[in-house]
LUMTOR-921353 format. One record per residue (C-alpha): residue in three letters; x, y, z. Coordinates in steps of 0.5 Angstrom, whole numbers, padded with zeros to 4 digits, always signed. Last residue first. Example, Ala and Ser with C-alpha at 12.3 -4.5 7.8 and 13.67 -1.06 7.14 Angstrom:
<recs>
SER+0027-0002+0014
ALA+0025-0009+0016
</recs>
This chain:
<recs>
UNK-0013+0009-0033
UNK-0017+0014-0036
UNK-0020+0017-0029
UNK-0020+0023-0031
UNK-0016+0024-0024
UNK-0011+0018-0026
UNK-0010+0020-0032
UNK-0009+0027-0031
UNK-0003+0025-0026
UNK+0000+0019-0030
UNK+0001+0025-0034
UNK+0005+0029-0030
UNK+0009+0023-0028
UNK+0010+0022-0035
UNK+0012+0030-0037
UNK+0008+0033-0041
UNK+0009+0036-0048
UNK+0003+0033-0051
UNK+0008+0029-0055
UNK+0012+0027-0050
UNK+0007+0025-0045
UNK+0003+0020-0050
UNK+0010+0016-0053
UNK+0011+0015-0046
UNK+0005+0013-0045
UNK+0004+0008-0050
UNK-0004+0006-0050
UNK-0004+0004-0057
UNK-0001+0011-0060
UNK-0007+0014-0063
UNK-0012+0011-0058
UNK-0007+0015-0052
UNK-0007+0022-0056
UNK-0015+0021-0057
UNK-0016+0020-0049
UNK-0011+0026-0047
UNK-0015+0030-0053
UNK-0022+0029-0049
UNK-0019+0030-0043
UNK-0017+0036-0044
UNK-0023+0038-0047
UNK-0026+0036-0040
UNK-0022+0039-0036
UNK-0022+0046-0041
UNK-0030+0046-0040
UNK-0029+0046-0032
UNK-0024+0051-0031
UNK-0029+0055-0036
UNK-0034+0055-0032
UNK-0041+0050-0035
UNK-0048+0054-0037
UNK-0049+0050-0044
UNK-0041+0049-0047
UNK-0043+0042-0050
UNK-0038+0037-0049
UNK-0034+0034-0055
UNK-0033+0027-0054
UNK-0040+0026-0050
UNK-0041+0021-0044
UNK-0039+0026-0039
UNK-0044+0031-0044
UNK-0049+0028-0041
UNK-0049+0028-0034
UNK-0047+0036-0034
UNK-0053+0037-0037
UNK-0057+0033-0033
UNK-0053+0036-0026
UNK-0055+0043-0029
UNK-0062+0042-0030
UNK-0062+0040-0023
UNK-0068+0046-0021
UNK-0073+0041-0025
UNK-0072+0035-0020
UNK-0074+0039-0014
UNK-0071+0043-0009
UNK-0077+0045-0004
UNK-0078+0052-0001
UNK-0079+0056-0007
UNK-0081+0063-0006
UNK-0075+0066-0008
UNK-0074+0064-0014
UNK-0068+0059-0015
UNK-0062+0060-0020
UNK-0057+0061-0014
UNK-0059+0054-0011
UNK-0058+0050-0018
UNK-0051+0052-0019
UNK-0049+0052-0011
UNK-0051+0044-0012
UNK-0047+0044-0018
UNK-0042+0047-0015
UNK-0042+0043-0008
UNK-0043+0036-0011
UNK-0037+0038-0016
UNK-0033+0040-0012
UNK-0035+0033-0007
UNK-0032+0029-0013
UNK-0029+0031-0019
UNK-0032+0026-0023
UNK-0039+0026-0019
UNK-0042+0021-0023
UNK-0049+0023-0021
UNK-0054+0018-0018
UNK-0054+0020-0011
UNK-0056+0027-0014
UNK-0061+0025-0018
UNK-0065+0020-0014
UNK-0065+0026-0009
UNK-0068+0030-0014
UNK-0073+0025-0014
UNK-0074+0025-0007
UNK-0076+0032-0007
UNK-0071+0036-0002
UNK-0074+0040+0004
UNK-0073+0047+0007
UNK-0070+0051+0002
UNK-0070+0058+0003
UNK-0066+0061-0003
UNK-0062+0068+0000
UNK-0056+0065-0004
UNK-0050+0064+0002
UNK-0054+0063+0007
UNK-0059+0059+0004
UNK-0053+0056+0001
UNK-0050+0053+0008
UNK-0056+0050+0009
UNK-0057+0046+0003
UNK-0049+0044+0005
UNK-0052+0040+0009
UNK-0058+0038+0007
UNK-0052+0035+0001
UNK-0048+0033+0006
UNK-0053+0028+0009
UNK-0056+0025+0003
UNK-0049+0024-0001
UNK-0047+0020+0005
UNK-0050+0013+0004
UNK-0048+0014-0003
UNK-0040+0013-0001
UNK-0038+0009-0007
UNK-0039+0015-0012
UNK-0036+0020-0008
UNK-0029+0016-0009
UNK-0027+0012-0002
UNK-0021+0015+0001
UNK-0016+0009+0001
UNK-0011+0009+0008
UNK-0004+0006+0008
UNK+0000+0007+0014
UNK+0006+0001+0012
UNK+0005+0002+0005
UNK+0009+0008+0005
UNK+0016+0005+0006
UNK+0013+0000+0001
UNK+0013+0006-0004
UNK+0020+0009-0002
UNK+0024+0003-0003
UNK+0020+0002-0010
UNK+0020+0008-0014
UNK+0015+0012-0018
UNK+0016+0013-0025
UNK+0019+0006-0027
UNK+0012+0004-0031
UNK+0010-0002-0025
UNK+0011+0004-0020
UNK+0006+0010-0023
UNK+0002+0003-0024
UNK+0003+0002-0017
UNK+0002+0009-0015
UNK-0005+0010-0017
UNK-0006+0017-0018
UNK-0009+0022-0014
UNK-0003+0021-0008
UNK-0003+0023-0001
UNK+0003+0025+0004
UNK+0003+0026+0012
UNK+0009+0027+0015
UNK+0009+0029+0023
UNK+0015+0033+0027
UNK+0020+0032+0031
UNK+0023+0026+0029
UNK+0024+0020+0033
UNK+0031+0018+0030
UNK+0031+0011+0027
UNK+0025+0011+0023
UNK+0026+0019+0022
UNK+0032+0017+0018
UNK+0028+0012+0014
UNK+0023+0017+0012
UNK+0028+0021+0010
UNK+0033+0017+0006
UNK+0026+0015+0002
UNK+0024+0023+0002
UNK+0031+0023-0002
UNK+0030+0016-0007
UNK+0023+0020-0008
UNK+0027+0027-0009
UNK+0032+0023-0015
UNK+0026+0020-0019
UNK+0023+0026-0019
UNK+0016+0028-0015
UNK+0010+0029-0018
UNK+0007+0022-0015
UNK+0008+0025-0008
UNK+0001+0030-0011
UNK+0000+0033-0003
UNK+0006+0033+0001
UNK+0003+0034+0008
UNK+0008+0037+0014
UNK+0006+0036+0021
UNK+0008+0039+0027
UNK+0016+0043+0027
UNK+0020+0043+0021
UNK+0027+0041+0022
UNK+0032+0046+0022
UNK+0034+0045+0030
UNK+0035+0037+0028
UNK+0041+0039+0024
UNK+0042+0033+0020
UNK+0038+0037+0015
UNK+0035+0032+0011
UNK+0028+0035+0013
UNK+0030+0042+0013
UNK+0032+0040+0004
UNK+0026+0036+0003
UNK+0022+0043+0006
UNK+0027+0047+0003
UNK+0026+0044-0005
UNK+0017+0043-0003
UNK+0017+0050-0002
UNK+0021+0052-0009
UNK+0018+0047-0013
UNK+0010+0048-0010
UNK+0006+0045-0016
UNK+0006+0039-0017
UNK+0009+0037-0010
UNK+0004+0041-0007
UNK+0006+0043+0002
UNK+0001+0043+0006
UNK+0004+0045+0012
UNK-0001+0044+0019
UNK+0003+0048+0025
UNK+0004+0046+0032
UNK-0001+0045+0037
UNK-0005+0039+0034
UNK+0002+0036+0036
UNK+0000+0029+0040
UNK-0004+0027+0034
UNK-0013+0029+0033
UNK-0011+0035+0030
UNK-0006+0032+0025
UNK-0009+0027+0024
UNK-0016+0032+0022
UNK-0011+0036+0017
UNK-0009+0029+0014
UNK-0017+0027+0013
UNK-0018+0035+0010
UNK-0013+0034+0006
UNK-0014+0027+0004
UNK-0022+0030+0002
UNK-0024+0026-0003
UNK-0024+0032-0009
UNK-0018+0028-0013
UNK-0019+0021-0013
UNK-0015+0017-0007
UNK-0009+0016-0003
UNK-0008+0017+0003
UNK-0001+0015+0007
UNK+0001+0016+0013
UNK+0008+0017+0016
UNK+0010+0012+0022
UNK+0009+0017+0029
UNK+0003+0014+0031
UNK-0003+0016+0035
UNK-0007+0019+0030
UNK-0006+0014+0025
UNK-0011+0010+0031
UNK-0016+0016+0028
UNK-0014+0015+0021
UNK-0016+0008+0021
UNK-0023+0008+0023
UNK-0024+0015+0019
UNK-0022+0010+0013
UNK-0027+0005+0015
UNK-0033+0009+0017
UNK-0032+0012+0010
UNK-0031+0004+0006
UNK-0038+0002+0010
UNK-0042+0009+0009
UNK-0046+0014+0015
UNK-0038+0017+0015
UNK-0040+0024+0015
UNK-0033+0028+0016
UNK-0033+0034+0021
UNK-0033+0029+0028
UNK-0026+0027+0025
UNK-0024+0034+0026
UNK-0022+0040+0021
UNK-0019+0047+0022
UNK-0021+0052+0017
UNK-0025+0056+0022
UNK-0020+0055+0027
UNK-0014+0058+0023
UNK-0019+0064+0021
UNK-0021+0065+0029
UNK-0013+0065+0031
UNK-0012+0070+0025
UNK-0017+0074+0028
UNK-0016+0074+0034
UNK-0008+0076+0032
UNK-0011+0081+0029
UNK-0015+0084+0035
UNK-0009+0083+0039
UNK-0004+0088+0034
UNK-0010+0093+0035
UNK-0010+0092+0043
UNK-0003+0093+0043
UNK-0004+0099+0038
UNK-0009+0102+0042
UNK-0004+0101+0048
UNK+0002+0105+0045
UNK-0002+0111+0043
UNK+0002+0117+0041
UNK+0000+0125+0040
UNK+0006+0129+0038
UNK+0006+0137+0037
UNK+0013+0139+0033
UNK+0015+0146+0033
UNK+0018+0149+0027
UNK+0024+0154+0025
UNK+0026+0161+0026
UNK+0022+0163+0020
UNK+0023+0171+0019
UNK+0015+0174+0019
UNK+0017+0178+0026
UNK+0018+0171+0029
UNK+0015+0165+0025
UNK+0015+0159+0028
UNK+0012+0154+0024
UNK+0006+0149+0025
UNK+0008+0141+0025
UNK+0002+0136+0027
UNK+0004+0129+0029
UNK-0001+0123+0029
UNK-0002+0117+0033
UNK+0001+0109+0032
UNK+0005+0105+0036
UNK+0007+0097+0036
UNK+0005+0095+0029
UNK+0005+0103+0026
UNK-0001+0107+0024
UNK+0002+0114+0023
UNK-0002+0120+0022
UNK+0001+0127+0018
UNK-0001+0134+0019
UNK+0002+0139+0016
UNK+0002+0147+0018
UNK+0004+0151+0013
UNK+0012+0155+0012
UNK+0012+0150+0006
UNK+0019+0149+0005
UNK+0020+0149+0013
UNK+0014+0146+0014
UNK+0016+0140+0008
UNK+0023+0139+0013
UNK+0018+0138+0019
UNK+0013+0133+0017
UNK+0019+0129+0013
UNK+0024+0128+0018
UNK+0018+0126+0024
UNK+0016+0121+0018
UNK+0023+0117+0018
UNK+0023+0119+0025
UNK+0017+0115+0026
UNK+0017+0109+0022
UNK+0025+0108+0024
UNK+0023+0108+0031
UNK+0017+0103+0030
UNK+0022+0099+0028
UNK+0028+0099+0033
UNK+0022+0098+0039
UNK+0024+0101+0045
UNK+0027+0106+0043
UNK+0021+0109+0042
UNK+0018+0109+0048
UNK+0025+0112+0051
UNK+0023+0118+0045
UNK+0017+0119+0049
UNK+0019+0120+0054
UNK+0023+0125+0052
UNK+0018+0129+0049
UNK+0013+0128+0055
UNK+0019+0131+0060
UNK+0018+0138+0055
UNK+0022+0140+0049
UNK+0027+0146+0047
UNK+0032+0148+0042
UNK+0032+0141+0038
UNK+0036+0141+0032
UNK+0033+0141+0025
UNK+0037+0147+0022
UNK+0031+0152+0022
UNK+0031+0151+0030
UNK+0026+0145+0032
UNK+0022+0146+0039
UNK+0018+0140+0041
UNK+0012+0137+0044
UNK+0010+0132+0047
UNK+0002+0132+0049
UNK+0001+0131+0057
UNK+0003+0139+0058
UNK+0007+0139+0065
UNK+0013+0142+0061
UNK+0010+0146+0057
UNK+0006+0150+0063
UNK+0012+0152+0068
UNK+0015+0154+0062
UNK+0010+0158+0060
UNK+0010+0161+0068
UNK+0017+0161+0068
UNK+0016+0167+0062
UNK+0012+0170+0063
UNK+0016+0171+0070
UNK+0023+0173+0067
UNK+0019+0178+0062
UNK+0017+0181+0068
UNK+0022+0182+0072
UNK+0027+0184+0065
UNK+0022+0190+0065
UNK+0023+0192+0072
UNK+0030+0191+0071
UNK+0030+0195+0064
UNK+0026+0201+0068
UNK+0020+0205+0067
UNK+0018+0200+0062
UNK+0020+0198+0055
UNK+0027+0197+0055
UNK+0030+0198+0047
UNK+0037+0196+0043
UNK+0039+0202+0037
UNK+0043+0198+0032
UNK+0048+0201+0028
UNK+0050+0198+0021
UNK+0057+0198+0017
UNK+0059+0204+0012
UNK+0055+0201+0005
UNK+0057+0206+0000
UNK+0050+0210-0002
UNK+0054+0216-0006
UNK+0052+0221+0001
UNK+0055+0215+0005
UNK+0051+0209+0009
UNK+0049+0206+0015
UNK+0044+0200+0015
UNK+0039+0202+0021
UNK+0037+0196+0026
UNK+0032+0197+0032
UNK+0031+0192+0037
UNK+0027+0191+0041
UNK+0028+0187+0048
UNK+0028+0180+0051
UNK+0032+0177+0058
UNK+0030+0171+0061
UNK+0033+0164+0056
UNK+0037+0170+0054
UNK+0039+0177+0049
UNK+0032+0174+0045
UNK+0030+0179+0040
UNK+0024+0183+0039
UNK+0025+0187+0033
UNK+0023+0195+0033
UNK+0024+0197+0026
UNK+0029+0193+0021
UNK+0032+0198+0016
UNK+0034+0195+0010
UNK+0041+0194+0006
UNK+0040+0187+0006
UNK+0046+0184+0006
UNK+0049+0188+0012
UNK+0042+0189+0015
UNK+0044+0181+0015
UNK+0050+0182+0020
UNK+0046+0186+0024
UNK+0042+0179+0026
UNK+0045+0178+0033
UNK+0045+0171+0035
UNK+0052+0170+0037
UNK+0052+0177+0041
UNK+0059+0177+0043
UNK+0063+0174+0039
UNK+0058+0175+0033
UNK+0059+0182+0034
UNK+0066+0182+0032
UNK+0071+0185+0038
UNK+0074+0192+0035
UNK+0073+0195+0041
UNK+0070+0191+0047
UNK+0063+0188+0050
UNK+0065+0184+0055
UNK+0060+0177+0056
UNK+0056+0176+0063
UNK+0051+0171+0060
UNK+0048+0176+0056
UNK+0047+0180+0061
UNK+0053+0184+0061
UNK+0052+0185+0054
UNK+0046+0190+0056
UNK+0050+0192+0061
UNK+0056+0194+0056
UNK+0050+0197+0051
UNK+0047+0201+0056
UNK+0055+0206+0057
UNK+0055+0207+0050
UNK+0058+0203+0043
UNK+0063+0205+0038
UNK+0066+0200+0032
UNK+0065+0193+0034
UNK+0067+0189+0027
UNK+0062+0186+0022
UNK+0065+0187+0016
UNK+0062+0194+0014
UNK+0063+0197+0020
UNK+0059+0196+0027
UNK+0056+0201+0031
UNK+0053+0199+0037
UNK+0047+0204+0041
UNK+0043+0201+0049
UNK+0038+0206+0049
UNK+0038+0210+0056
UNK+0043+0213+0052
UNK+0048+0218+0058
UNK+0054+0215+0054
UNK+0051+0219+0047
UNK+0050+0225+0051
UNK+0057+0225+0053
UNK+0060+0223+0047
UNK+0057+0229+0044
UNK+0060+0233+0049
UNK+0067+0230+0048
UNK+0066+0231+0039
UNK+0064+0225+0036
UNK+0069+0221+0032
UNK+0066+0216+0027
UNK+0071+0216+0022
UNK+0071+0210+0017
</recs>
């Protein structure tokens, strides 16, 4: 394009105080005056030269827009320097037939002089930097591609906090990413709040808007690591609290009957021993509870307590046998582990644990292995369900857990006891216990032992007026109920759980089954689809051996 002047016009055009470039339609340098040198010059002292493009010189210049929007921009602040701002003025130059020619940018100093105004943009400035940098909040400033421009001291620190704990930083970022990509899409503030396990706070990203064009955002960062650690120990009391409450000691057990005070007797000297313990007993006496307390009362209460149901846990019962075997001591399991149900085991993972126990015979293991049976093992063993190295292995620390029914000594006590429990649980106030009611309860059959003392006795409670202050023989309608349909074939449904009437006509059927095939186990467990340990099991909790 033609863009000569006249020497007298070039005169004029030099002696601007606007600084004035003409750049053509691909961006390149075409014309400028005496101002637009000095005003390159303080842009990090770069020559403004012809046929130079005006990126290489102006980085920032947004010149090259007007060549796509054909638009005039009419007094923008732009940022020449870290110190130096100015309004710039940008005019698309066009011909008669509206053909794009180039652009000119028109660069303004307010102020008497450009030094006067450089001074004063220079203090502004270097007093927000003076705050920014001593603010005690993190902040971040983030061009429109993520990249950071500028942060303060608190930011930085805050990233070394980070860095401390790799998952806490992933958590972080991930969130940091989402807040500023959602703002730059949106251009509104979003707020986001973090709660993680080591440093939790909130992030609040608004966008930088110039002149209404998005040059990005700004990140303001509230973090609190010692909320966190103190949030972190209040569960870890609390997990402590609720470890502690299900924690059982001998001085728990009521041991007012003969055969109790015997079996406490012999766990407590138990205690002290590294042989494996074995408790046997009908379902609901407590072995749990009583291997917990040996565990408790033993040289490694410190340690955890694993209870491990060899009905019901295969996979856990498979690692645990497998740590146990492992002749890696380092993959043993540490304190006590309780096997519940050892009947339930196969043939093969009895013949294991026999290997195991010998092992640890010969080898002080370092931890304590405690197992308990429903069912009785010597007839398991007469019928080759159970085997007979692993039996006499565990015969040598054998403890019987009296049934409920064995033990009437105890019923009085752990019914006051567990009167009390319901008045807090219930809002019945029960302070006394007719002696007939009492005559009931020590008489009940109590099948499912002490779960089926607490329930029935929760059963009754829950019904209870609440002025009622004596249990009597009427409020036990339920344990009458249930005393009945004991003897009956086919129980009566009345006020009784679900789990409760599927025990019962299941033991109902396991009995027909049985008469039907002349007692033949075998035949039995087959046709009822259960496996012979399985059944050995349910008979023994049915008490239909």
């Amino acid at each position: 394009m033609d863009l000569s002047y006249q020497s007298i016009e070039q005169s004029i055009f030099q002696e601007l105080k606007e600084a004035v470039i003409l750049i053509d339609k691909h961006g390149k340098i075409v014309c400028y005056n005496q101002q637009a040198k000095v005003v390159a010059q303080s842009q990090h002292n770069r020559e403004l030269s012809m046929h130079a493009h005006i990126l290489d010189v102006f980085p920032k210049s947004e010149l090259m827009r007007v060549l796509q929007t054909k638009k005039a921009e009419i007094r923008k602040i732009f940022r020449l320097s870290d110190k130096l701002s100015v309004h710039v003025s940008r005019f698309p130059l066009l011909d008669k037939g509206g053909e794009l020619l180039g652009a000119a940018a028109i660069i303004q100093q307010d102020g008497a002089s450009a030094e006067n105004n450089w001074q004063i943009d220079e203090y502004i400035q270097e007093g927000m930097q003076t705050v920014l940098q001593h603010t005690s909040q993190a902040f971040v400033i983030l061009n429109e591609q993520g990249f950071t421009i500028l942060q303060n001291p608190a930011h930085e620190n805050f990233l070394l906090t980070l860095q401390k704990d790799s998952g806490a930083e992933a958590v972080w970022k991930q969130k940091l990413e989402e807040v500023c990509k959602k703002t730059l899409q949106t251009r509104r503030m979003v707020e986001e709040k973090i709660r993680g396990k080591s440093i939790e706070g909130s992030i609040k990203c608004l966008p930088n808007l110039i002149d209404g064009v998005l040059r990005g955002c700004i990140l303001f960062i509230d973090h609190n690591v010692e909320q966190a650690e103190l949030r972190k120990k209040l569960e870890q009391s609390r997990r402590i609290i609720r470890a502690l409450e299900t924690q059982s000691r001998f001085k728990d057990f009521t041991i007012n009957s003969p055969r109790m005070k015997m079996a406490v007797q012999q766990a407590k000297i138990a205690a002290d021993m590294d042989y494996p313990v074995f408790l046997r007993g009908a379902a609901g006496t407590g072995k749990k509870m009583l291997a917990n307390a040996i565990h408790n009362d033993g040289k490694r209460k410190y340690q955890a307590f694993t209870a491990v149901d060899c009905l019901k846990d295969e996979q856990k019962l498979a690692d645990y046998l497998g740590r146990m075997s492992s002749k890696d001591i380092s993959s043993h399991p540490q304190g006590t582990v309780y096997f519940k149900n050892i009947t339930a085991l196969s043939l093969t993972k009895q013949m294991q644990l026999h290997q195991i126990v010998l092992n640890s015979q010969e080898n002080a293991a370092v931890y304590r292995l405690i197992v308990s049976s429903d069912v009785n093992v010597e007839t398991a063993m007469l019928d080759g369900a159970f085997q007979k190295e692993l039996y006499y292995d565990l015969l040598q620390t054998s403890i019987h857990m009296p049934a409920l029914k064995e033990r009437k000594e105890d019923i009085a006590p752990l019914v006051k006891e567990w009167i009390q429990i319901g008045n807090e649980e219930y809002g019945s106030c029960i302070t006394s216990i007719d002696p007939a009611a009492m005559e009931v309860l020590q008489n009940f059959p109590y099948n499912n032992n002490f779960k089926e003392l607490r329930a029935s006795l929760e059963h009754s409670l829950a019904k209870l007026d609440r002025g009622i202050t004596t249990l009597s023989e009427s409020h036990l309608a339920f344990f009458a109920n249930a005393k009945n349909s004991h003897a009956e074939s086919n129980p009566e449904i009345g006020d009784k759980p679900l789990s409760e009437l599927v025990e019962e006509y299941e033991k109902v059927i396991i009995q027909k089954t049985m008469a039907e095939l002349d007692g033949n186990k075998t035949l039995t467990a087959k046709k009822l689809g259960l496996s012979v340990r399985n059944l050995y099991y349910k008979l023994e909790k049915y008490q239909l051996n």
